[in-house]
N, C-alpha and C positions, 0 to 999 in steps of 0.2 A: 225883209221881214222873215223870223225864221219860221221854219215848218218844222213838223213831228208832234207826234206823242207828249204830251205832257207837256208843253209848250203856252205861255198864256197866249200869247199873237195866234190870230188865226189869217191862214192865210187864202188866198184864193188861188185856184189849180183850175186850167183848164184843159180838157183833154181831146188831144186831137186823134183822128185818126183817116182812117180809110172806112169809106161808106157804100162807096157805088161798087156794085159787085157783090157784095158782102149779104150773108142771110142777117135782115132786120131784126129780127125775131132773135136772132142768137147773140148780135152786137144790143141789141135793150137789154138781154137778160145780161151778161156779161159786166156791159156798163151799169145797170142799175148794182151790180155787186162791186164792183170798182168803188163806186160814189160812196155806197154806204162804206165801205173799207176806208176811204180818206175821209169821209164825215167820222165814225167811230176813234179816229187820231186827230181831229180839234180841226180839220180842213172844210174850207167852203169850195165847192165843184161845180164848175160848168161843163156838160157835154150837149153837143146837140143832138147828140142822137134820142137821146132823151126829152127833146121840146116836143114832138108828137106831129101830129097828120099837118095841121097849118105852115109848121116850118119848111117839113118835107115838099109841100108841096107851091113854097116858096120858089120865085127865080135864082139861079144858082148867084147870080151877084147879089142879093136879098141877103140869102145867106151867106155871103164872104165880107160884106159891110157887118149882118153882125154879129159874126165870128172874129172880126177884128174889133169892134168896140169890145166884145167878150174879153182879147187877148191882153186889149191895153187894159183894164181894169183888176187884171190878174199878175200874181207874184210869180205865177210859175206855169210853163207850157208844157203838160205831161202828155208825150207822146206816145201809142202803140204800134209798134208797127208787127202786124202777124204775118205778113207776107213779102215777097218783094215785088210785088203786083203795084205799078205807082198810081198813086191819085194827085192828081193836077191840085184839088183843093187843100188835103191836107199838104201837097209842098211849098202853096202859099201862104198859108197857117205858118208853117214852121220860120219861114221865108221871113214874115213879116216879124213873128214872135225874136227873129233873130235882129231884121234891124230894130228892133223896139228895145233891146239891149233887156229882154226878159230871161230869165232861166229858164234852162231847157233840158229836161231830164227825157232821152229818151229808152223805152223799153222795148226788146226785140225779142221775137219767138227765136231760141234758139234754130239752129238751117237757115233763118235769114242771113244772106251772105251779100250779095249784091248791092251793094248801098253806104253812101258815104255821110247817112245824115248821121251817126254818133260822132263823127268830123262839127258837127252845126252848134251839138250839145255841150252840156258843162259835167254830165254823167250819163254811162250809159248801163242799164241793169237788162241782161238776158234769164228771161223765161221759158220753162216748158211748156208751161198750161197754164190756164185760167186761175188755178188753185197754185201753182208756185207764184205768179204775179200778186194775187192778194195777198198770199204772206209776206214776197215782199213789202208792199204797201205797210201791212201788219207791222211789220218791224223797222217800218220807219226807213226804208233802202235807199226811198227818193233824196234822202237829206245828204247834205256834205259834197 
């Protein structure tokens, strides 16, 4: 299915990341701009960070069951990575997204170094900031 701007297909993107450790507060605002960034270019978004207190306070198998129904239903597995701090969940996210033969775009804060998952992907886009990542979004990076 393709993705982008102007595009009639819409397609569904789900965005994984690293949660535990991370300030909440900063990963909702962050995410909640991410979303509207790939909604504003014709895309439908899943992130959990975004499902609220019920989810969070979900069993972590709870949420890996359905994080995976999430990934199968989805054209594309957009990943963040802002650190090199690993998270067990998001590398069974990626894990699964790869045996499920989905696309896997992943995005890396520039100084992330240690890490072989743009190895896993089909692209990978390096960021400075929050604000360089939405423009990429913006201009359509994820595609090709």
């Amino acid at each position: 299915m393709p993705l982008g701007r102007g595009l009639i297909s819409m397609a569904k993107i789900f965005i994984g990341q690293a949660v535990t450790g991370e300030d909440r507060n900063v990963l909702r605002e962050e995410c909640t701009q991410i979303v509207k960034e790939f909604e504003n270019s014709g895309e439908s978004v899943y992130c959990t960070v975004l499902e609220g207190k019920d989810f969070e306070g979900s069993s972590n198998r709870t949420k890996m069951e359905s994080a995976f129904k999430e990934i199968d239903d989805s054209d594309l597995f957009f990943v963040i990575l802002r650190s090199e701090r690993r998270s067990e969940g998001m590398l069974m996210e990626v894990g699964y997204a790869f045996s499920r033969g989905k696309r896997i775009v992943i995005a890396i804060k520039k100084g992330v170094e240690n890490t072989y998952l743009p190895e896993m992907g089909d692209k990978t886009l390096y960021f400075e900031d929050i604000g360089d990542l939405l423009n990429k979004i913006k201009n359509g990076e994820y595609n090709g």
